[in-house]
Structures are given as C-alpha cells and as structure tokens.
C-alpha positions as CSV (number, residue, x, y, z in Angstrom):
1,X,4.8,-11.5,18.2
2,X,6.4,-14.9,17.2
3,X,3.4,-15.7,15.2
4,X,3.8,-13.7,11.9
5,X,0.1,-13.6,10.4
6,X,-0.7,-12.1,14.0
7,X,2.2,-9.4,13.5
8,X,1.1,-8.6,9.3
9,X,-2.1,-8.2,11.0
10,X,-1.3,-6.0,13.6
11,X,0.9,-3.6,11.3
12,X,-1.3,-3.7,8.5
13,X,-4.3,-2.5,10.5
14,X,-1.7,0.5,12.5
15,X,-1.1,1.3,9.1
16,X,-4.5,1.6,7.2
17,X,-5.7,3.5,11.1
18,X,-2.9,6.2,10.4
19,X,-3.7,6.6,6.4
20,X,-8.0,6.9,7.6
21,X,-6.9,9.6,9.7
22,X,-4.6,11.1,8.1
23,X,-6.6,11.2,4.7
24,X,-9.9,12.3,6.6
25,X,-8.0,15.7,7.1
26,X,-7.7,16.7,3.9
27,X,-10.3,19.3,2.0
28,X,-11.2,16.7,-0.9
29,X,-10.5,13.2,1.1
30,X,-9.8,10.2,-1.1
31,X,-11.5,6.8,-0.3
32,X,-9.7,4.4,0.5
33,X,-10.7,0.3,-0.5
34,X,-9.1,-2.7,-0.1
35,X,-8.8,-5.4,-3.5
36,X,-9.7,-9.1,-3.6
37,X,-10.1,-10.5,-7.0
38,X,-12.4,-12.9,-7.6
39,X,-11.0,-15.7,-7.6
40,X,-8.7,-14.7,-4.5
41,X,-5.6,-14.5,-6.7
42,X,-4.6,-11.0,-5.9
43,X,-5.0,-8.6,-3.3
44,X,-4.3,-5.2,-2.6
45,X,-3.7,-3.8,0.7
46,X,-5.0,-0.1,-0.4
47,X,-6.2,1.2,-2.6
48,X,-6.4,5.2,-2.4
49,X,-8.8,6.6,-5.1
50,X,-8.8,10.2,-5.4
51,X,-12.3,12.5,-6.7
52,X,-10.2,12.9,-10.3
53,X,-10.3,8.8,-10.7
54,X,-6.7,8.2,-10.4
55,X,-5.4,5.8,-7.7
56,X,-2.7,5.2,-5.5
57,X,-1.6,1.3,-4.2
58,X,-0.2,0.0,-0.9
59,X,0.8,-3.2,0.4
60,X,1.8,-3.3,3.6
61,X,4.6,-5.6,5.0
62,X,6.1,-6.9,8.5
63,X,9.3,-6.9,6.8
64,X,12.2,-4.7,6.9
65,X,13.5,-6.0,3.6
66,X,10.7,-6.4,1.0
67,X,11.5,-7.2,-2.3
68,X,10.5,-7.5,-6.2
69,X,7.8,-10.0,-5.2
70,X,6.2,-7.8,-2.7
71,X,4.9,-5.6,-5.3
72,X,3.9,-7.9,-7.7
73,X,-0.1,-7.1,-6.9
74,X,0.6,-3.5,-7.0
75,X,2.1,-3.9,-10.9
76,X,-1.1,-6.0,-11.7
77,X,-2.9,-3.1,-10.7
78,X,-1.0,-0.6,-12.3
79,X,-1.0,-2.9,-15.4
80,X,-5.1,-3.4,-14.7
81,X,-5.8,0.3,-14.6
82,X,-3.5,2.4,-16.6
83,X,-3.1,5.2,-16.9
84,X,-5.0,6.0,-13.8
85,X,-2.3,4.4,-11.7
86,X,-0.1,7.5,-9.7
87,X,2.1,5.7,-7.9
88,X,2.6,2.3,-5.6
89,X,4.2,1.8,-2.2
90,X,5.1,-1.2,-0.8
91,X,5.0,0.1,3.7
92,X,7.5,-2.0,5.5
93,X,9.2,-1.9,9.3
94,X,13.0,-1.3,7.9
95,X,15.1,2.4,7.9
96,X,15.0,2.8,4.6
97,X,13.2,3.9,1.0
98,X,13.9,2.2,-2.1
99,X,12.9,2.2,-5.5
100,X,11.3,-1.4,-6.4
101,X,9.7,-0.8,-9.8
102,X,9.3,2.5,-11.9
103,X,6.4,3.4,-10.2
104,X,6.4,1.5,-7.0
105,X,8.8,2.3,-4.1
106,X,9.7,1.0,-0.7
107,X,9.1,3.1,2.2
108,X,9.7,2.4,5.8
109,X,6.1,3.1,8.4
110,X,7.6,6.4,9.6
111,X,6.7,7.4,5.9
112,X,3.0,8.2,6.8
113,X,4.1,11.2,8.9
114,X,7.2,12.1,7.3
C-alpha cells in the first residue's frame, strides 16, 4: 500500500464496484461511463447519466484531504455540459463532507451507503 497508483487503483475500483451495485438496484438504473478526452487532458472518474439526460460527476481520491484542484475535471464538466450537470463529488478516505465548489462537494467513502 506504499505505492500510491496501486492504492488510487484499488479504491477507485471498491468505489465504482459499490456505485454498479448499488445503481443496478434501482427501478430506472443510470449508466454509469468513465471520461477521457481526446487528447488525455481530462478525465472523469464517473460519470452517472440518468434516462432524463442529466448527469452526475465523481472523482475518486486516496486522500483524506482533497482539495480545490481535485475537482477541477468535474467543473470542466459542469462547465462542458450545462445545464445538464446535477451535481459533483469528489469520494475521498477522510471523516468528513465538505463543500468544494457550488456544486461539487467532498464526501468521505462511507457516503455510498450512508
């Protein structure tokens, strides 16, 4: 766990495993992508698209203090699609929410069953 691409690795997938399952339960599942640009610029995480159009970020971090910069793909999003933009969360490993940005917040792991 010393190596820290290993560990983003290994929480990023727990993560996207618990919001497949969890989102599979409901009556009109999203679907769920993940975001490259072309040019490899920017990346999102998450991307949770619901039957209506709108869409929901996530980036997901090894970090129990993410910051400002942490959500800076997640505001290119929101600023790429508008109005169709819900909300962003940036998942990290720390005890607490946060707001980072009007629409993006900071929410620990235990988030995805709370």
């Amino acid at each position: 766990m010393r190596d820290a691409d290993l560990l983003g690795a290994l929480v990023e997938s727990f993560a996207v495993a618990q919001l497949r399952s969890q989102c599979a339960l409901l009556d009109d599942p999203p679907r769920l992508f993940h975001l490259r640009d072309a040019n490899g610029r920017r990346e999102v995480d998450v991307i949770i698209e619901f039957s209506d159009g709108r869409a929901a970020g996530i980036e997901v971090k090894a970090s129990a203090a993410p910051g400002p910069d942490d959500a800076r793909h997640l505001r290119w999003l929101r600023d790429s699609i508008g109005d169709r933009f819900l909300a962003g969360a940036v998942l990290h490993t720390g005890p607490r929410p946060f707001r980072l940005d009007d629409s993006i917040l900071a929410l620990p792991l235990y988030s995805l069953w709370s």
